[in-house]
TIDRENNU-379636 format. One record per residue (C-alpha): x negated, y negated, z negated; residue in three letters; chain; residue number from 1. Coordinates in pm, 1 decimal. Layout:
% TIDRENNU-379636
{site {X; Y; Z}; Ala; A; NUM} ...
//
This chain:
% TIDRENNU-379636
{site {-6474.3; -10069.1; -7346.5}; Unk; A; 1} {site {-6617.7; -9729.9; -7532.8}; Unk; A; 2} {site {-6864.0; -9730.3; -7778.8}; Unk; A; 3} {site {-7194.9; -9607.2; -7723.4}; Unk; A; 4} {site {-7406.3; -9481.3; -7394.9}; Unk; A; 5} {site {-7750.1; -9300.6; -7371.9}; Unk; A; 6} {site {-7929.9; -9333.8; -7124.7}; Unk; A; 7} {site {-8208.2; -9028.1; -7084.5}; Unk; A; 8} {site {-8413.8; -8998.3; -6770.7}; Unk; A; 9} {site {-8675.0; -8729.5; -6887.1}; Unk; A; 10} {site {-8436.6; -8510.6; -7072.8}; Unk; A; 11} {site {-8580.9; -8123.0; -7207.8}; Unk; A; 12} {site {-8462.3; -7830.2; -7346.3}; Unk; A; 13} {site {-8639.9; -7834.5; -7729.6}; Unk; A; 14} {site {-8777.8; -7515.9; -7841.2}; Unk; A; 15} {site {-8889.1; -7463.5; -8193.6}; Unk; A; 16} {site {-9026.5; -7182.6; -8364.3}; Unk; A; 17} {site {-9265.0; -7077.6; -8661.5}; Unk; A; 18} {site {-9588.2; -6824.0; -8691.1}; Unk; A; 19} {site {-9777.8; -6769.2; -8982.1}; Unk; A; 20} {site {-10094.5; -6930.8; -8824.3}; Unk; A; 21} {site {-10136.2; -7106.5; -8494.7}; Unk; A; 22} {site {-10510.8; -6963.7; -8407.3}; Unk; A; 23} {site {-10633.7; -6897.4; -8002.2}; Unk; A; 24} {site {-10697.2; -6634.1; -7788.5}; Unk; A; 25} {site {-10433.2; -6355.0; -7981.1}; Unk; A; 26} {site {-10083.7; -6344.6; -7905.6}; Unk; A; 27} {site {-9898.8; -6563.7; -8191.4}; Unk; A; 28} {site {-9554.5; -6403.4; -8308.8}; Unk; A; 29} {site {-9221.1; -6595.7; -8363.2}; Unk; A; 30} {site {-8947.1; -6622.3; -8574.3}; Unk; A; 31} {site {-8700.5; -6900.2; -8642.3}; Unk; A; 32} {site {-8660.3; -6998.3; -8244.1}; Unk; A; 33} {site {-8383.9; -7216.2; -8204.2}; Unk; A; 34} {site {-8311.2; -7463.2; -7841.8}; Unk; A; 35} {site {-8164.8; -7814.1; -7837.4}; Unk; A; 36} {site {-8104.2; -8028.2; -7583.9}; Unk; A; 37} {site {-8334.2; -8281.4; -7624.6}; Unk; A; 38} {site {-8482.2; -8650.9; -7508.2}; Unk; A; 39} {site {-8477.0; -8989.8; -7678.5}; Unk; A; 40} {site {-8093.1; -9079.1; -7601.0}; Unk; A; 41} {site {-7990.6; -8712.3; -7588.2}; Unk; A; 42} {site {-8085.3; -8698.3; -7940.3}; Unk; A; 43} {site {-7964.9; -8983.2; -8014.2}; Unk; A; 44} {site {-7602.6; -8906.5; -7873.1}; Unk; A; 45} {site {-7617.7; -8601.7; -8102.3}; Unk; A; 46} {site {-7672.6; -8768.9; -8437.8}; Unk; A; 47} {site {-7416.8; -9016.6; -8329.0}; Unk; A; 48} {site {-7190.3; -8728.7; -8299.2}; Unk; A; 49} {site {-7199.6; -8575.0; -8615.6}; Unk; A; 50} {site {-7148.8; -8939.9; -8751.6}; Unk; A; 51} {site {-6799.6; -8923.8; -8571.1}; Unk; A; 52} {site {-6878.5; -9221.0; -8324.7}; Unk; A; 53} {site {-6749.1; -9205.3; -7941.6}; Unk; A; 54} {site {-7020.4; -9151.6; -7752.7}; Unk; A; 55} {site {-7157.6; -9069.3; -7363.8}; Unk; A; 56} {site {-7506.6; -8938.7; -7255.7}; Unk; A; 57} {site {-7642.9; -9035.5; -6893.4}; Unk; A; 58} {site {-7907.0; -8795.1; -6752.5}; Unk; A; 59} {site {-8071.5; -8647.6; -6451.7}; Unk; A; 60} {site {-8054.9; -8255.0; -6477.5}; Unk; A; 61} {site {-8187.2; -7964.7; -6220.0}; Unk; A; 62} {site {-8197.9; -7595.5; -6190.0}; Unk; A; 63} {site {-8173.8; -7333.1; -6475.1}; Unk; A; 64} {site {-8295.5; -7555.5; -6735.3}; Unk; A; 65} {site {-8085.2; -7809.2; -6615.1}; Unk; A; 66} {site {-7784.6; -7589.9; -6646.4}; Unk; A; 67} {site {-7866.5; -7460.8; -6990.7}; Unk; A; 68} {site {-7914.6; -7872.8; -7110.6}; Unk; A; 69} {site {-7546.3; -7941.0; -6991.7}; Unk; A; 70} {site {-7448.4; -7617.5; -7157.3}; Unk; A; 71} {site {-7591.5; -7728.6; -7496.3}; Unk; A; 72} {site {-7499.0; -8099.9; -7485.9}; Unk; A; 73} {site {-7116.2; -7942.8; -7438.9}; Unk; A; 74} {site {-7187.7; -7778.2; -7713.3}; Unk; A; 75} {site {-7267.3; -8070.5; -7913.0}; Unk; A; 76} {site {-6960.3; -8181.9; -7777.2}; Unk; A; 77} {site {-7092.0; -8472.1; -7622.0}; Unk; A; 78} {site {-6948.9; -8642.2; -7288.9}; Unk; A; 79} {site {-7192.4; -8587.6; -7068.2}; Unk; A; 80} {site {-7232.2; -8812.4; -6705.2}; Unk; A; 81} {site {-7516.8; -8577.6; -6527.2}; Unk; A; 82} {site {-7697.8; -8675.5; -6193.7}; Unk; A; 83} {site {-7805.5; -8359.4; -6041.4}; Unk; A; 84} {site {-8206.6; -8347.7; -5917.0}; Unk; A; 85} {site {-8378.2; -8094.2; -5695.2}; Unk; A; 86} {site {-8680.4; -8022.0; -5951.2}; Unk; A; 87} {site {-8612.4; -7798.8; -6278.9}; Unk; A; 88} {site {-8535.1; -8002.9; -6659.2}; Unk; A; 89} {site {-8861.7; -7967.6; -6861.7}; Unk; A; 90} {site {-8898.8; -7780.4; -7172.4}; Unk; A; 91} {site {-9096.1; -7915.0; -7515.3}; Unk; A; 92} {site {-9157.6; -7642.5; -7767.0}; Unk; A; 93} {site {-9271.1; -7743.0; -8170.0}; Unk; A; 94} {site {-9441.1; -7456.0; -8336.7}; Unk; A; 95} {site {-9482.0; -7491.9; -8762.3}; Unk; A; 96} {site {-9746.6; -7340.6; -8860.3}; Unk; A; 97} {site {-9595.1; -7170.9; -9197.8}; Unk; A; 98} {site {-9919.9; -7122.0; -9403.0}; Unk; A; 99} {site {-10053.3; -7451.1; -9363.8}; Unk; A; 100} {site {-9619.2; -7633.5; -9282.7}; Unk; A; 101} {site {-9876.6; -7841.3; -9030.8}; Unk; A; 102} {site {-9655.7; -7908.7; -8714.0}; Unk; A; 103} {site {-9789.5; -7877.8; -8366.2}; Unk; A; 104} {site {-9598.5; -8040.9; -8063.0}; Unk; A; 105} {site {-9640.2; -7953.9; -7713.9}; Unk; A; 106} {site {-9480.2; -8268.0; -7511.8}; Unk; A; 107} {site {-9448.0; -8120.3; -7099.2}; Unk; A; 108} {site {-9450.2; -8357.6; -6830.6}; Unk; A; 109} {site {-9105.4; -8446.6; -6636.5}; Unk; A; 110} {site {-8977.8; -8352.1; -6293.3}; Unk; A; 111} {site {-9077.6; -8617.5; -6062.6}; Unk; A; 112} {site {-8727.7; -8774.0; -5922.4}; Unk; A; 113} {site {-8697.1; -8864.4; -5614.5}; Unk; A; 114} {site {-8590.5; -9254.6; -5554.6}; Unk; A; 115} {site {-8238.5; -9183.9; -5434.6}; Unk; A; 116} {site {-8180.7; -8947.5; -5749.5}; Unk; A; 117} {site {-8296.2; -9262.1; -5975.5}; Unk; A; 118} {site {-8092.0; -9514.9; -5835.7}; Unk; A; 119} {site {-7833.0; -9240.8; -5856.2}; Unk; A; 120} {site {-7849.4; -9276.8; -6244.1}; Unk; A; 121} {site {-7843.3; -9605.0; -6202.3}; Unk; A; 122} {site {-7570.0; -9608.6; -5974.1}; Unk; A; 123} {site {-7332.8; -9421.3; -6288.5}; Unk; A; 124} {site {-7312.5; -9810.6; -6430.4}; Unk; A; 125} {site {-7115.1; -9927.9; -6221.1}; Unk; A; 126} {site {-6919.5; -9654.2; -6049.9}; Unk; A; 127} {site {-6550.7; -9719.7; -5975.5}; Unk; A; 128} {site {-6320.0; -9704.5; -6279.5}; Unk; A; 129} {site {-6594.2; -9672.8; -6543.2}; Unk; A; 130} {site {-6566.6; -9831.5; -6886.2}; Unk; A; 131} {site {-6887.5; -9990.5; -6958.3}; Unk; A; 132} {site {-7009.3; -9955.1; -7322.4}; Unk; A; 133} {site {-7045.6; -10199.4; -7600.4}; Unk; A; 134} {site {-7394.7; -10028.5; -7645.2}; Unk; A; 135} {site {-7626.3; -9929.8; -7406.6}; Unk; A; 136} {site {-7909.4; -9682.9; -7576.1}; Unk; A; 137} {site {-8189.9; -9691.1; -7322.8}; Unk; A; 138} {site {-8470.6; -9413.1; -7492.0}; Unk; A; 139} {site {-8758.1; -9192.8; -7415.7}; Unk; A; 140} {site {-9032.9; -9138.8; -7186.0}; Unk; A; 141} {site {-8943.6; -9215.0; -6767.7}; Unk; A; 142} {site {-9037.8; -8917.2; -6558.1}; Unk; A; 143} {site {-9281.3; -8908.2; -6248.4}; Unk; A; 144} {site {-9146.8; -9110.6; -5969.5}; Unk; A; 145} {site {-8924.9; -9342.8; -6152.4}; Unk; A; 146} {site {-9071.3; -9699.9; -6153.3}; Unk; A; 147} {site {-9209.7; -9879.9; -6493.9}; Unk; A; 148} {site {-8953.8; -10137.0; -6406.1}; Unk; A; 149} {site {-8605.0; -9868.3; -6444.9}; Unk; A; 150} {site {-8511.2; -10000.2; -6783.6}; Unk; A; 151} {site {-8538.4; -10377.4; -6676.4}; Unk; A; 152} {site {-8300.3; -10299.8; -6379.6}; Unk; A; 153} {site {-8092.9; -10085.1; -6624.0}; Unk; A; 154} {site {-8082.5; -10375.4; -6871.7}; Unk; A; 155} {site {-7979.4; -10585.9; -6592.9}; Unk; A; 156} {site {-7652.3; -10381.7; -6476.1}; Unk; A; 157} {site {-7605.1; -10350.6; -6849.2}; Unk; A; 158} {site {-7559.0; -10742.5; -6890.3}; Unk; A; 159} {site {-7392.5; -10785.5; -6592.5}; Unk; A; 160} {site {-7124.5; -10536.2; -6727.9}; Unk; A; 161} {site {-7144.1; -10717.7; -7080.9}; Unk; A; 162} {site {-7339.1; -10417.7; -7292.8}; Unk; A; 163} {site {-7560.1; -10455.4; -7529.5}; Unk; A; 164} {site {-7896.6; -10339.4; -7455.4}; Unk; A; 165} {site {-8105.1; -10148.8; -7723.0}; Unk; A; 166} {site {-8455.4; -9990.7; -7628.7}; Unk; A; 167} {site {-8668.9; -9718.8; -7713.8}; Unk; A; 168} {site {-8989.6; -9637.2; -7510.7}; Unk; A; 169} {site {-9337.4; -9704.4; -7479.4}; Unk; A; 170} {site {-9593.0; -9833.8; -7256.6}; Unk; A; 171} {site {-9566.1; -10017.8; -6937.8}; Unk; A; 172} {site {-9150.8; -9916.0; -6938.4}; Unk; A; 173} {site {-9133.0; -10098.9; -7262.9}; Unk; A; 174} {site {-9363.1; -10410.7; -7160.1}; Unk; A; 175} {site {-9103.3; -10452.1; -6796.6}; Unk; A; 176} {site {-8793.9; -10397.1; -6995.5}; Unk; A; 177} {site {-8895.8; -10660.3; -7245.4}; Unk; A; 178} {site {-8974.5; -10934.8; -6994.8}; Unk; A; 179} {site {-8593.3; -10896.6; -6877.9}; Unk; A; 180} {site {-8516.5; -10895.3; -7228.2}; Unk; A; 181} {site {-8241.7; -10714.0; -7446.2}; Unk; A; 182} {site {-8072.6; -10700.2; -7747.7}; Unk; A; 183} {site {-8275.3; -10482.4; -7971.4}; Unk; A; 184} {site {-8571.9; -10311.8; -7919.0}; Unk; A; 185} {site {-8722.8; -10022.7; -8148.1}; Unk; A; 186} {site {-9125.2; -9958.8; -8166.5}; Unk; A; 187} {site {-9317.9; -9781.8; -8424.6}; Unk; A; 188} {site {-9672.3; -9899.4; -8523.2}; Unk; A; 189} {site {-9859.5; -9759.3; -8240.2}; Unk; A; 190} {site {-9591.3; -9862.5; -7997.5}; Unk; A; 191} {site {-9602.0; -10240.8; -8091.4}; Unk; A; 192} {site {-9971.4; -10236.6; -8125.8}; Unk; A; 193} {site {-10027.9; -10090.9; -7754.9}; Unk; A; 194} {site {-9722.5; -10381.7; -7675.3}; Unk; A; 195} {site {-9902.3; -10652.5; -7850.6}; Unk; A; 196} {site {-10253.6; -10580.5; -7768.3}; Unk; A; 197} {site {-10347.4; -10642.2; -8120.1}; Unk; A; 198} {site {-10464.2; -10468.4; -8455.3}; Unk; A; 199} {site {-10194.7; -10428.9; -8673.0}; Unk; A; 200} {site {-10381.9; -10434.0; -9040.3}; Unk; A; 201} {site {-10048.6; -10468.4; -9279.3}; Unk; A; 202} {site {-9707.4; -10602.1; -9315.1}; Unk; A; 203} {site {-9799.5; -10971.2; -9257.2}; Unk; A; 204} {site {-9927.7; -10832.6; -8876.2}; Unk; A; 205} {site {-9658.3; -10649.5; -8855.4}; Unk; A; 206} {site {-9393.6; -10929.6; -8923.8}; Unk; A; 207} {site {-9574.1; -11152.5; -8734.2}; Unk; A; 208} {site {-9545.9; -10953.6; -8408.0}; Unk; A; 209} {site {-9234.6; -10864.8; -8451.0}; Unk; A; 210} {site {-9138.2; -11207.1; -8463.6}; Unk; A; 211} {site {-9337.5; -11325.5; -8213.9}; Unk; A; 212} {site {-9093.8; -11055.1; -7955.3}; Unk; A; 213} {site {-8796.9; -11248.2; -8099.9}; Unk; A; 214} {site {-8924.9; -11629.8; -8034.0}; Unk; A; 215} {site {-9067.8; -11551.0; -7671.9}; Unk; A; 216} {site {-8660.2; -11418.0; -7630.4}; Unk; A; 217} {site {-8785.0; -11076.8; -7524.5}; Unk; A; 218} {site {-8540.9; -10934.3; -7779.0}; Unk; A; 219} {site {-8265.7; -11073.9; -8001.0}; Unk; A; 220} {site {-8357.6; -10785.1; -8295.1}; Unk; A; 221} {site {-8676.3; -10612.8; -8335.2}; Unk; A; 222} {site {-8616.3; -10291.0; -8580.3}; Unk; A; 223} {site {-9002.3; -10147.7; -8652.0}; Unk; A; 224} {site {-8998.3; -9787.6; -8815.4}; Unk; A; 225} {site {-9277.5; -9717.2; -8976.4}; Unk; A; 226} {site {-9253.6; -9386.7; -9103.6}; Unk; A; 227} {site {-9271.8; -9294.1; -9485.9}; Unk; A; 228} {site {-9329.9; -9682.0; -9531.6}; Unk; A; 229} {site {-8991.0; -9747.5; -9401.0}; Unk; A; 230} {site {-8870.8; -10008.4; -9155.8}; Unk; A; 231} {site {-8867.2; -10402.6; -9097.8}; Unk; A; 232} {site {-8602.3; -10519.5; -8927.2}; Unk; A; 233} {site {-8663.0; -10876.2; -8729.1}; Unk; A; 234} {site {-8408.2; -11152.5; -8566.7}; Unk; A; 235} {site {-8445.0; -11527.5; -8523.4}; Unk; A; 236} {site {-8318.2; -11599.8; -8890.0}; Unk; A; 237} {site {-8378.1; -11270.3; -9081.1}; Unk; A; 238} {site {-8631.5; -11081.3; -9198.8}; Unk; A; 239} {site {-8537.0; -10746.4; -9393.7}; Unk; A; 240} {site {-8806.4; -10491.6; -9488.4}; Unk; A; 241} {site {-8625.2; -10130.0; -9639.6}; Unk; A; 242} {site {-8794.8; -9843.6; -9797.0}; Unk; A; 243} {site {-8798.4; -9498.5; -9678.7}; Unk; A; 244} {site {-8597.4; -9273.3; -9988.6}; Unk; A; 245} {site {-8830.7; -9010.0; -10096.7}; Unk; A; 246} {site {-8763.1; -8674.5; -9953.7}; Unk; A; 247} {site {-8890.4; -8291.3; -9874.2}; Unk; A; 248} {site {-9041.8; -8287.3; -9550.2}; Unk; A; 249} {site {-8913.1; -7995.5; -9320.9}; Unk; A; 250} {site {-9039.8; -8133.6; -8981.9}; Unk; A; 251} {site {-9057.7; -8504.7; -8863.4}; Unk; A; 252} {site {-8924.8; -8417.2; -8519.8}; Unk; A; 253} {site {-8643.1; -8687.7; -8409.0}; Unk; A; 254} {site {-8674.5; -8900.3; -8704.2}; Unk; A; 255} {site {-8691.6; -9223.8; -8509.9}; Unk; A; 256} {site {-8402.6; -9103.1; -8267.4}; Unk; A; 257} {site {-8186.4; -9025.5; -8581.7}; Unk; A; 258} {site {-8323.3; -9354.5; -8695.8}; Unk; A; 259} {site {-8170.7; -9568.0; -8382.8}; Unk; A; 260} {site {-7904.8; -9339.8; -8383.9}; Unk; A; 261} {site {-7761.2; -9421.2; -8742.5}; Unk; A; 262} {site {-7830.6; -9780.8; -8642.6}; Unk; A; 263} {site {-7657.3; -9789.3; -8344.5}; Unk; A; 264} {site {-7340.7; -9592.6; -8484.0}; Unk; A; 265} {site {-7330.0; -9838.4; -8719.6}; Unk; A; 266} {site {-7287.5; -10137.8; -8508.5}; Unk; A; 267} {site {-7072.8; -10042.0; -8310.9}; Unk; A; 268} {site {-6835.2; -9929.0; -8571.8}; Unk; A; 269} {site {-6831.4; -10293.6; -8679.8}; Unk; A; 270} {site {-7112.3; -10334.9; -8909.3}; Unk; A; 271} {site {-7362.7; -10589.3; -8966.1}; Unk; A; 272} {site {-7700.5; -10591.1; -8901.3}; Unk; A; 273} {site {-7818.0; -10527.2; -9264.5}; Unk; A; 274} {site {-7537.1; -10245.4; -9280.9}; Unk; A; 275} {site {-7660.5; -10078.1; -8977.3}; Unk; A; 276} {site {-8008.2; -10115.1; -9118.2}; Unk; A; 277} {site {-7972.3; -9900.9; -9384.5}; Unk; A; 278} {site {-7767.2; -9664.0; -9228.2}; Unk; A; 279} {site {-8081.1; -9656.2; -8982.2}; Unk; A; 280} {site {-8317.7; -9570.3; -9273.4}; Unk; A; 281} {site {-8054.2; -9315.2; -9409.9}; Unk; A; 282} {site {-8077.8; -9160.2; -9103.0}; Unk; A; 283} {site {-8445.2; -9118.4; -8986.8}; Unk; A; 284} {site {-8511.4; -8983.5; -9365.0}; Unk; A; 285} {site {-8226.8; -8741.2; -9330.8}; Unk; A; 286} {site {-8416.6; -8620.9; -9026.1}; Unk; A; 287} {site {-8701.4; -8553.8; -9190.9}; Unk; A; 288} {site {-8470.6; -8271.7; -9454.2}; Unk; A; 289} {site {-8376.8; -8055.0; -9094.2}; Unk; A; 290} {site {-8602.4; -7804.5; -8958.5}; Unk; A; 291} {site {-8738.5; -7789.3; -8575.7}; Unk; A; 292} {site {-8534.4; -7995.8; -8325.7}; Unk; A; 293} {site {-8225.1; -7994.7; -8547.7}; Unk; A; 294} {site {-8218.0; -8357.7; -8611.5}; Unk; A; 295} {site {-7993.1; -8571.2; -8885.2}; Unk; A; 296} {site {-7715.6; -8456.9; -9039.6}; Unk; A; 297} {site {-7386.6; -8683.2; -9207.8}; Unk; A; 298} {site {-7395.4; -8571.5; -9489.9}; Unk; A; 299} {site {-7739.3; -8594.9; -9602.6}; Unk; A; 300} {site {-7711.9; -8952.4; -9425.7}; Unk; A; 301} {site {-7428.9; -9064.0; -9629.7}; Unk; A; 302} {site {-7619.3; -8943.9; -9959.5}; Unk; A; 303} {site {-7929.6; -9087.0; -9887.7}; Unk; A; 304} {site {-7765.2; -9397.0; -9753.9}; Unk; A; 305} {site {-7680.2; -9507.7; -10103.8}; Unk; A; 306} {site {-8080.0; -9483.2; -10191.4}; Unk; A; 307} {site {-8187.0; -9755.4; -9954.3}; Unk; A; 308} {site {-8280.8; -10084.9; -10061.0}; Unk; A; 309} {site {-8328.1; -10376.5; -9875.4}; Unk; A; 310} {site {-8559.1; -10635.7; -9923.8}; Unk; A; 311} {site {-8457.0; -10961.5; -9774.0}; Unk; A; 312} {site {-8827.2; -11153.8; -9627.5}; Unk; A; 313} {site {-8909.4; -11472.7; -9614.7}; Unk; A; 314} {site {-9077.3; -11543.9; -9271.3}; Unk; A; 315} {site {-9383.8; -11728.6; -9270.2}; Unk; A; 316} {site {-9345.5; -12008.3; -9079.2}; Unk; A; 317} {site {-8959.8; -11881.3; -8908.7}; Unk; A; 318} {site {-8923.1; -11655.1; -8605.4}; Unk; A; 319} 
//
């Protein structure tokens, strides 16, 4: 069985840059460009990477831009299991803003796929003489044309093959994939709080709808990132709340991928829960240190790793 494998059905090219001031109308010059490839499990098969774990990433990929993603996951010298699409990869671009360091993100919409080229991704899982993974990364955004319920049928194959699922989208993806059910699942604030239907005041709401995911048995582990303020990381018997270390901000970009990625890594190199916790934490903060799309690197995760601290919870009434 190998380790770890992504799963990223709206992959992109990322393009960063910086200009003085972002203003309209005039023409806005550039320095400091840089492309990566780029989409929740793409990113986080690259911080996994650098952390020396085995690790695959599934995508769809089509025309130029598709070509030039392949080119720079090889580069990251990831393993990568492509399903080629008729419509071009998509392109993101982050622009700082160097007088202000204000970040602006443009986010561009997927190629719709075609239903055979979906089940084709789907249809990697279980093709003849694969391995299937001990962990399953499921992240990101699904493109135009793939159904809300993709992730629930991925999670599906995924048991049937005996991985691990963990999950990281949004919306009505997130809400399908959850009424399957998987191993762990990873919102943020605004995620949960769209998820829950509810308003999520402080820590106490936050706990308490975390832990309400666990009970109903829509996920064994619910990991909530919350930014500077940390993380809280939920299962039946455990609550554990860690604080973010303090550090200078050079963009936020793929915090929460480096995040899942340092957690993730972590398990699957035999760690607990706790363990892979803070190596979670270490990970979205070190994140935070990179500029553009460049993501987490091990060595700032391994020194800030040794900052974390955390905070074992009592639950309120048990989750």
């Amino acid at each position: 069985m190998t380790a770890i494998l992504t799963v990223t059905m709206n992959p992109t090219i990322d393009v960063s840059a910086a200009t003085e001031t972002v203003a309209p109308v005039r023409k806005l010059r550039c320095s400091d460009v840089r492309r990566d490839p780029g989409g929740g499990g793409i990113n986080v098969a690259r911080v996994v990477k650098r952390l020396g774990g085995a690790v695959s990433a599934l995508y769809p990929t089509g025309g130029p831009t598709g070509r030039l993603l392949n080119r720079l996951v090889e580069a990251e010298q990831i393993a990568g299991l492509t399903v080629e699409v008729a419509a071009d990869t998509r392109e993101s671009f982050t622009v700082l803003e160097t007088a202000s360091g204000e970040q602006y993100r443009f986010v561009l919409p997927g190629p719709e796929l075609a239903e055979a080229e979906w089940q084709a991704c789907l249809a990697q899982l279980a093709a003849p003489g694969a391995a299937p993974p001990a962990f399953l990364v499921a992240s990101g955004s699904l493109p135009p044309g793939v159904p809300d319920d993709f992730y629930a049928r991925l999670a599906e194959a995924a048991d049937a093959a005996g991985s691990r699922v963990i999950l990281d989208t949004s919306g009505p993806a997130l809400a399908e994939a959850l009424d399957y059910g998987v191993y762990l699942v990873k919102p943020n604030l605004r995620e949960l709080a769209d998820l829950t239907g509810r308003r999520l005041d402080g820590e106490a709401d936050w706990s308490a709808a975390a832990a309400e995911i666990v009970r109903c048995g829509r996920a064994s582990v619910v990991a909530l990132t919350l930014g500077e303020r940390g993380a809280l990381l939920v299962t039946r018997d455990r609550w554990l709340r860690a604080e973010a270390p303090a550090v200078d901000v050079a963009s936020a970009v793929g915090a929460g991928d480096s995040f899942l990625a340092g957690l993730v890594w972590r398990l699957a190199e035999g760690g607990d829960l706790e363990d892979a916790f803070r190596y979670g934490v270490a990970a979205g903060s070190a994140a935070l240190l990179t500029p553009g799309t460049d993501l987490a690197q091990a060595a700032d995760i391994a020194r800030l790793y040794a900052a974390v601290r955390v905070e074992a919870l009592a639950p309120a009434d048990g989750p």
